[in-house]
C-alpha positions in Angstrom: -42.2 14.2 -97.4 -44.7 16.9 -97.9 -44.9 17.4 -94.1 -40.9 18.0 -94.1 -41.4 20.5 -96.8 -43.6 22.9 -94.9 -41.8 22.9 -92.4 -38.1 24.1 -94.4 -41.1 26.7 -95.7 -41.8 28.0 -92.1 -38.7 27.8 -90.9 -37.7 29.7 -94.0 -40.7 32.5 -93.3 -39.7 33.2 -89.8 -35.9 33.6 -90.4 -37.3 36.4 -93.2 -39.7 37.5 -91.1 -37.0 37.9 -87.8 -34.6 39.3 -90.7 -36.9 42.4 -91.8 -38.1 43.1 -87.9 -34.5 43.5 -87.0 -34.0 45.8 -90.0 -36.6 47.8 -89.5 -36.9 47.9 -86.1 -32.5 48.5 -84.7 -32.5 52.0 -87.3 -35.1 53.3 -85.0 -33.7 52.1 -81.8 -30.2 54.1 -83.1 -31.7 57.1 -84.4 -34.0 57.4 -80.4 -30.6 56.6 -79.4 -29.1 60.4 -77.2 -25.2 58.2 -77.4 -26.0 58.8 -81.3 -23.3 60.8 -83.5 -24.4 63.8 -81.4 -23.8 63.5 -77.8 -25.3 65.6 -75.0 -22.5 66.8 -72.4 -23.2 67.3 -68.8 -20.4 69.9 -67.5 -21.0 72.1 -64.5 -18.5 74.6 -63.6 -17.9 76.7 -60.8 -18.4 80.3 -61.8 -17.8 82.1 -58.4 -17.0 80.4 -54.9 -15.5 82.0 -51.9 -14.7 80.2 -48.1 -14.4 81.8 -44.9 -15.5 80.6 -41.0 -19.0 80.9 -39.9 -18.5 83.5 -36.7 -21.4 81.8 -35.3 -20.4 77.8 -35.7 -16.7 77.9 -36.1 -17.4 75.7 -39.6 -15.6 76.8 -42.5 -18.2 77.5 -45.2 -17.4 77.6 -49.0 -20.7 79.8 -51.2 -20.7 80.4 -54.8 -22.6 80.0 -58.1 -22.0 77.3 -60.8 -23.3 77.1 -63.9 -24.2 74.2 -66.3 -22.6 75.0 -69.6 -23.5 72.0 -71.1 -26.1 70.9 -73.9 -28.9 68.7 -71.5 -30.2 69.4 -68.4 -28.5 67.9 -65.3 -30.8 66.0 -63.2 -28.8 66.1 -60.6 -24.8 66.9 -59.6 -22.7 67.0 -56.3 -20.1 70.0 -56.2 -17.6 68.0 -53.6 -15.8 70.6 -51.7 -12.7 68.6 -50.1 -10.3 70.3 -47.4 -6.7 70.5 -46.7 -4.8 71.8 -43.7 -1.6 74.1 -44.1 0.6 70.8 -44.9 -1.4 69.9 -47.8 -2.8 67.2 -45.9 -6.9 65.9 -46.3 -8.9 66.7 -43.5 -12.5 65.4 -45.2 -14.9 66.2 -47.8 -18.7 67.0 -48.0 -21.0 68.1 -51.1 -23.9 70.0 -51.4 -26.7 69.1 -54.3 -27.6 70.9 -57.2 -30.7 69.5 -59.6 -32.5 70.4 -62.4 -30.2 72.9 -64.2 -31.2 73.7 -68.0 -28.2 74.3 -70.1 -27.3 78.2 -69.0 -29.0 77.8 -66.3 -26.9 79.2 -62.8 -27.4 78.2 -59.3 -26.4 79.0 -56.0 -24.2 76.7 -53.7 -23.6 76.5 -50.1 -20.9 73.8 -48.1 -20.2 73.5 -45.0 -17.1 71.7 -44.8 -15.3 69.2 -42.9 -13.8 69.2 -39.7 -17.4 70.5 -38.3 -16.7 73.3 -35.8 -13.4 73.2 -36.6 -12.9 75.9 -39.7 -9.4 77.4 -38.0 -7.8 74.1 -39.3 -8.9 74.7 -43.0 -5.9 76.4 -45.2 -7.1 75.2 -48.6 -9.9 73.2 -51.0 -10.9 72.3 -53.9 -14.3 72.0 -55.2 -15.0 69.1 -57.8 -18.2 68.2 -59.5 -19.1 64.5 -59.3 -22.5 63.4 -61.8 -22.8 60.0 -59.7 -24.1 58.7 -56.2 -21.7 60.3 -53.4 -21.3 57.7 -50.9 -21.4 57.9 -47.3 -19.8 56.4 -44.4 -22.0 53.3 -42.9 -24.1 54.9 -39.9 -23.4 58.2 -40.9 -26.4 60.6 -42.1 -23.8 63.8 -42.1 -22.5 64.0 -45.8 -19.3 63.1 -44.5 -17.2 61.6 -47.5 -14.6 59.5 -47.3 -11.9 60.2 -49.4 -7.8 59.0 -50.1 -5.1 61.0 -48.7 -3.4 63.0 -50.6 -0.2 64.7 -50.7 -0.7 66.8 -53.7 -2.4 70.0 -53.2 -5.2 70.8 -54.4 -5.7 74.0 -57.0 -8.0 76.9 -55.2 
């Protein structure tokens, strides 16, 4: 009998004991927390950009400046410059990296865009930022991105 009632008594002290950890310790967790009431934005945007064919390689090249206008650094972002032909229709899509921008912070971009060699075919892109791993296809080390077809076009 006296054995059962220690142990109601420690059971009792550790589900107090668990009780007060978990109060004190999840407030802290929440206020450490950056998802809390005030979230920091990532946004990069484009500030200049320009295309035209590289004389030299026949590659059509888009240049420009973005700009991260949001409140945390970005460690790192991909400005995905995708190209259509006259018809609207996708001819591929490469990226160039941009890292460690401070909020304000501007920096320069430079893509050379798909079809390689082949600029003359370019009409139109787009340049989108993407804030995740830009895949690759299998065996391929060029940047080329695969990407859906598309029959809207794209806004320049």
């Amino acid at each position: 009998m006296e054995y059962t009632k220690v142990l109601y008594f420690l059971v009792l002290c550790i589900i107090i004991l668990t009780v007060i950890v978990l109060y004190l310790f999840f407030p802290l967790l929440e206020l450490s927390s950056p998802l809390k009431n005030s979230r920091q934005i990532q946004t990069i945007t484009v500030v200049e950009q320009s295309g035209e064919i590289n004389t030299h390689s026949g590659t059509y090249v888009v240049t420009g400046t973005a700009q991260n206008t949001g409140t945390t650094t970005i460690v790192k972002v991909y400005l995905v410059a995708t190209t259509y032909d006259a018809n609207g229709t996708l001819l591929g899509s490469t990226y160039d990296a941009l890292v460690n921008l401070k909020p304000g912070e501007r920096a320069s971009f430079r893509i050379e865009t798909w079809p390689y060699y082949q600029g003359y075919l370019v009409a139109q892109y787009s340049i989108v930022p993407d804030y995740n791993y830009v895949p690759t296809l299998p065996g391929r080390s060029d940047g080329y991105i695969p990407t859906p077809v598309s029959t809207v076009k794209p806004t320049i």
